[in-house]
C-alpha positions in Angstrom: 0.0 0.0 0.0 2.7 2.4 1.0 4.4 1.8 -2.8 0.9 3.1 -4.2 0.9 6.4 -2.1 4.3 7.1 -3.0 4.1 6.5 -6.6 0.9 8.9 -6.5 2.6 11.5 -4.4 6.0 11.1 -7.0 3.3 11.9 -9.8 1.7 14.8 -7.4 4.8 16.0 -7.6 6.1 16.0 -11.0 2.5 17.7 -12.5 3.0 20.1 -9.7 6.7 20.8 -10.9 5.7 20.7 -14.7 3.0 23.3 -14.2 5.3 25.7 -12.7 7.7 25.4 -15.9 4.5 27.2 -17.7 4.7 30.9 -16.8 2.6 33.4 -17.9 3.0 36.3 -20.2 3.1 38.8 -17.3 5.2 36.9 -15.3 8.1 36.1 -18.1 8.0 40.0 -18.8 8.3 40.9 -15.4 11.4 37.8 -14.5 13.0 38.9 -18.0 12.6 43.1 -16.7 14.5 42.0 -13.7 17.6 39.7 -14.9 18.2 42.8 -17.3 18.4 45.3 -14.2 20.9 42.3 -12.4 23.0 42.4 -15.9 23.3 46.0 -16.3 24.1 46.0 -12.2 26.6 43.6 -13.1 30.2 44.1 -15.3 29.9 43.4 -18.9 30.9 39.5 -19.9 34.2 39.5 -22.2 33.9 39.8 -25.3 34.1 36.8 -28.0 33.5 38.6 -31.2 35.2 41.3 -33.0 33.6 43.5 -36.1 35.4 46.0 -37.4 36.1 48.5 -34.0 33.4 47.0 -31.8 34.3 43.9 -29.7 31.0 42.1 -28.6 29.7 39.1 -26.3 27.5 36.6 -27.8 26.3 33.9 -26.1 26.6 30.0 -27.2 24.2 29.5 -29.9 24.5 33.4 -31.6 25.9 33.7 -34.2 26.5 37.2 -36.5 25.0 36.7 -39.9 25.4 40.0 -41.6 28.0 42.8 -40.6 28.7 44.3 -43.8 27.7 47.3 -41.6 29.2 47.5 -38.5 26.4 49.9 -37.0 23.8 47.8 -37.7 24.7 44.1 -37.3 22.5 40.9 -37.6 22.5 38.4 -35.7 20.7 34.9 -35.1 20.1 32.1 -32.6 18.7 29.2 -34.8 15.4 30.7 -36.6 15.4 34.1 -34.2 16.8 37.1 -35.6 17.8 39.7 -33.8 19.3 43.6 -35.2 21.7 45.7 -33.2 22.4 49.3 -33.7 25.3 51.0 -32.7 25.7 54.7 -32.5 29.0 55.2 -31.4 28.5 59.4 -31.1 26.3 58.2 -28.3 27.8 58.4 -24.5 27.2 55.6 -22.3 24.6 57.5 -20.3 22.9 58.6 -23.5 19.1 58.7 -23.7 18.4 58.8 -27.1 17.1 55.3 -27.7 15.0 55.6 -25.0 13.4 59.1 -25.9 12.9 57.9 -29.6 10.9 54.8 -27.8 8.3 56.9 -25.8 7.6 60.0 -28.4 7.3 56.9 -31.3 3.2 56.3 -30.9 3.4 52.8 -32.8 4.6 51.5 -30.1 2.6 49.3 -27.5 4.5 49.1 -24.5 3.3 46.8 -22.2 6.4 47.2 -20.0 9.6 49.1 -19.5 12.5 49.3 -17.0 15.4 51.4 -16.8 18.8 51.4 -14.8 21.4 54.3 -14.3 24.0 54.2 -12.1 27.8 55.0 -12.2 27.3 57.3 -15.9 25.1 54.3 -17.7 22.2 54.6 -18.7 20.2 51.1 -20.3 16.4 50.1 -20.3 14.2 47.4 -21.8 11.0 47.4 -22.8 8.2 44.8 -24.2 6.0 46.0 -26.9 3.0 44.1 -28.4 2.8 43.3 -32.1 0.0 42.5 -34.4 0.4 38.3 -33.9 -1.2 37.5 -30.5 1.6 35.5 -29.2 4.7 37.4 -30.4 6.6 40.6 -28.9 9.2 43.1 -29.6 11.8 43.3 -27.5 14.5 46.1 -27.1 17.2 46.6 -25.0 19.5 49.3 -25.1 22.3 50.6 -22.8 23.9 54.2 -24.3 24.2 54.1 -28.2 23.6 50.6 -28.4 20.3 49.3 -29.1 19.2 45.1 -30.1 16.0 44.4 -31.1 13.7 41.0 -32.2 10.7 39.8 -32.1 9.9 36.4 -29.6 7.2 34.7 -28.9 5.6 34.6 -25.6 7.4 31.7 -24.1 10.9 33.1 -24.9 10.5 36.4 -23.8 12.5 36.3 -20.3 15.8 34.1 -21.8 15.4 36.8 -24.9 15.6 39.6 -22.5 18.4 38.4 -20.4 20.5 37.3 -23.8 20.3 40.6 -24.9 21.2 42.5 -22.3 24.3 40.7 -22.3 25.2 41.6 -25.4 23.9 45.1 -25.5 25.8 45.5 -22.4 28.8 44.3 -23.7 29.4 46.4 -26.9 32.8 48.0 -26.7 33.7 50.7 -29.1 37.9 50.9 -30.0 
């Protein structure tokens, strides 16, 4: 008898833990809105990848697909696609990115955060799009800016990949 219960608490246990895996929209936004803070808190990782004068991070799986430009690189994880913009007349604690975001009235931002601290300026923000399950994403710290679109369930590793990178740029 004692088998039975504990197979049936074992199961209890696993739907419990496979339920939690399933977050919502809010709450990916609002764990992918906080690791970005924590990253732009943090130093920025080494860079790994070299384009012209700006050394970058990418994580495993990135990989730059077009940098014929070096201000505006693409760059891709599997079938995601993600564009970053560099304005290297911008200062670190530059706003520009930021301001363009909030006086552009396409824009549906469902969420934003910012961080400044020690001359630094970055944010992030979640924007809806036309397809129900998919969002824009942007991250920007100074004159560096990525962008992509991901779909519901990618939205928080998205976030915290990016700011990564973002947060990495180096201009020589």
């Amino acid at each position: 008898m004692s088998r039975v219960w504990l197979q049936a608490l074992g199961l209890m246990l696993l739907l419990l833990g496979l339920s939690g895996c399933n977050q919502s929209v809010d709450e990916q936004i609002a764990s992918g809105l906080q690791l970005t803070e924590t990253v732009f808190a943090e130093e920025p990782e080494a860079y790994t990848d070299k384009i012209g004068h700006v050394q970058l991070f990418l994580p495993s799986k990135f990989k730059i697909d077009d940098s014929s430009d070096a201000y505006n690189i693409l760059i891709s994880k599997g079938m995601d696609s993600y564009i970053l913009f560099i304005n290297d007349r911008e200062k670190a604690n530059s706003k520009l990115y930021y301001n363009l975001l909030k006086e552009d009235s396409s824009k549906k931002v469902i969420k934003e955060t910012t961080y400044e601290k020690n001359g630094i300026f970055g944010f992030a923000a979640v924007s809806k799009t036309d397809n129900k399950d998919e969002f824009e994403l942007i991250v920007s710290c100074g004159g560096v800016k990525m962008t992509t679109i991901s779909q519901a369930k990618n939205i928080e590793n998205n976030l915290h990949e990016m700011t990564k990178i973002v947060h990495s740029v180096k201009i020589k």
